[in-house]
C-alpha positions as CSV (number, residue, x, y, z in Angstrom):
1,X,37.5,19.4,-22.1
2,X,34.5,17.1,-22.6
3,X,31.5,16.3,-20.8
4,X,30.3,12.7,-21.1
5,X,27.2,11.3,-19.3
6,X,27.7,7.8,-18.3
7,X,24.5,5.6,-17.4
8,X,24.6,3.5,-14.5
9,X,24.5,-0.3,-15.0
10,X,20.8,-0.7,-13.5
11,X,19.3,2.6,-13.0
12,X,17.8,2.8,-9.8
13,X,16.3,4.8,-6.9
14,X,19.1,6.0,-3.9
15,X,18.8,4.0,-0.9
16,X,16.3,5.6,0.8
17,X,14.9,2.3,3.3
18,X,11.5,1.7,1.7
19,X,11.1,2.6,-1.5
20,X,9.0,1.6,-4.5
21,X,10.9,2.3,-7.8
22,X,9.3,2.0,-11.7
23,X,11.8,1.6,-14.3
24,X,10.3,3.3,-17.4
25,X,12.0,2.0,-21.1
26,X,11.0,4.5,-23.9
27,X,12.2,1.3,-26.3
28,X,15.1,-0.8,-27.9
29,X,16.2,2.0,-29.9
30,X,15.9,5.2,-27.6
31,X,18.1,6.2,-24.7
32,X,15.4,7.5,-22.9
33,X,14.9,6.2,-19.6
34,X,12.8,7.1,-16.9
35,X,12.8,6.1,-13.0
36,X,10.4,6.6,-11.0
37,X,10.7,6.7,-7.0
38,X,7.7,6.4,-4.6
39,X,8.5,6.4,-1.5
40,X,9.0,5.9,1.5
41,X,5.7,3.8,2.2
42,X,3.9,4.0,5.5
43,X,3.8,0.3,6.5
44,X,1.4,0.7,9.1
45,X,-1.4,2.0,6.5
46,X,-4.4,-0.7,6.2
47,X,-3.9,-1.7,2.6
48,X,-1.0,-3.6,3.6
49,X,-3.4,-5.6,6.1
50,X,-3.0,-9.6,6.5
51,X,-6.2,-12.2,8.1
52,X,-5.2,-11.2,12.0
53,X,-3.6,-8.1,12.0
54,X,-5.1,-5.4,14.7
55,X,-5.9,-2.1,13.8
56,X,-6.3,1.1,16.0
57,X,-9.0,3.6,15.1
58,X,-11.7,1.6,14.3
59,X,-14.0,3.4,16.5
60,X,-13.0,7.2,15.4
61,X,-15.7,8.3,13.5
62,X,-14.6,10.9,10.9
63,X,-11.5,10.6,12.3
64,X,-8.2,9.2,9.7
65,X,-8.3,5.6,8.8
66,X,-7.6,3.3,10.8
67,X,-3.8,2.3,11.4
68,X,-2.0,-1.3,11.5
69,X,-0.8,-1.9,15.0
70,X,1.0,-4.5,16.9
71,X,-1.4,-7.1,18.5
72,X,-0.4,-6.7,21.8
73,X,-1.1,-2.9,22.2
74,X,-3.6,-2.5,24.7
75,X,-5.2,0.3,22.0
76,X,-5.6,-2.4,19.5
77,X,-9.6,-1.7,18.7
78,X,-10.2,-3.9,15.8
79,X,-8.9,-7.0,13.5
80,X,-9.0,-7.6,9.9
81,X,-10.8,-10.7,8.7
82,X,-10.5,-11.0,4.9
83,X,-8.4,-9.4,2.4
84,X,-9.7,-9.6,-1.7
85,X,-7.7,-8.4,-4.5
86,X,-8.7,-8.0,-8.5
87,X,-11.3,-6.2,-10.4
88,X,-14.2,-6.1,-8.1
89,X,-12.9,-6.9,-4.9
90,X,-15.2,-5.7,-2.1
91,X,-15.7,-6.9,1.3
92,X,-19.1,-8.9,2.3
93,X,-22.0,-7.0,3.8
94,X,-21.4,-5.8,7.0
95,X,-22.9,-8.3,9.7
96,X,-22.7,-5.9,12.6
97,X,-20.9,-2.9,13.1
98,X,-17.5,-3.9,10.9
99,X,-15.5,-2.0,7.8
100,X,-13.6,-1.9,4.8
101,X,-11.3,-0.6,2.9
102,X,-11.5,0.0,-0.6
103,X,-9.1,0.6,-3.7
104,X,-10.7,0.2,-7.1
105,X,-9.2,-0.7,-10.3
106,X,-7.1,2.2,-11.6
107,X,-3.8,2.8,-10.1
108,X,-4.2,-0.6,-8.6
109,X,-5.4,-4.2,-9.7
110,X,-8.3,-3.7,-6.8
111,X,-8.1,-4.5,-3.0
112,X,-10.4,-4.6,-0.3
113,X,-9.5,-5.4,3.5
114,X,-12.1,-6.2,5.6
115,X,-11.9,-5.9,9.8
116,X,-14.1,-6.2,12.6
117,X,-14.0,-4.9,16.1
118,X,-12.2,-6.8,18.9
């Protein structure tokens, strides 16, 4: 009897809901071929802010970051205003008590969300 490995047409993650999946090619001539599965994502984390999304938390000093939450809940304690991506993305100087945050170059291209209190 004899063994044969058979690679799948496009080699992917399992469907797992939200998941981020890197498809590594070693090159033309190899077989080797890595995937990569990151995941699931927690949609509700501040770097995936939009201009008039609310945030709870705002106020929670050395407490976690704040969370993306639905407009309408009564917690809501803050809103982001700007969001800048690329090398050297930062939000503008605090004009009052507001925040930010931060991913630099690296792992990432660069992002900064700004938000303000409601």
């Amino acid at each position: 009897m004899r063994t044969q490995h058979v690679e799948p047409k496009a080699p992917q993650c399992p469907d797992g809901g939200d998941v981020n999946a890197v498809v590594v090619h070693a090159g033309s001539t190899t077989d080797l071929r890595v995937v990569v599965c990151l995941g699931p994502a927690n949609r509700q984390h501040l770097g995936y802010g939009k201009p008039g999304d609310c945030l709870i938390g705002f106020g929670a000093a050395g407490g976690p970051a704040p969370e993306l939450v639905d407009c309408a809940d009564p917690a809501a304690d803050a809103t982001v205003t700007e969001v800048h991506r690329g090398a050297g993305a930062e939000c503008p100087r605090p004009v009052r008590a507001s925040g930010g945050f931060t991913l630099k170059p690296g792992a990432s291209a660069g992002l900064a969300v700004c938000y303000v209190p409601l």
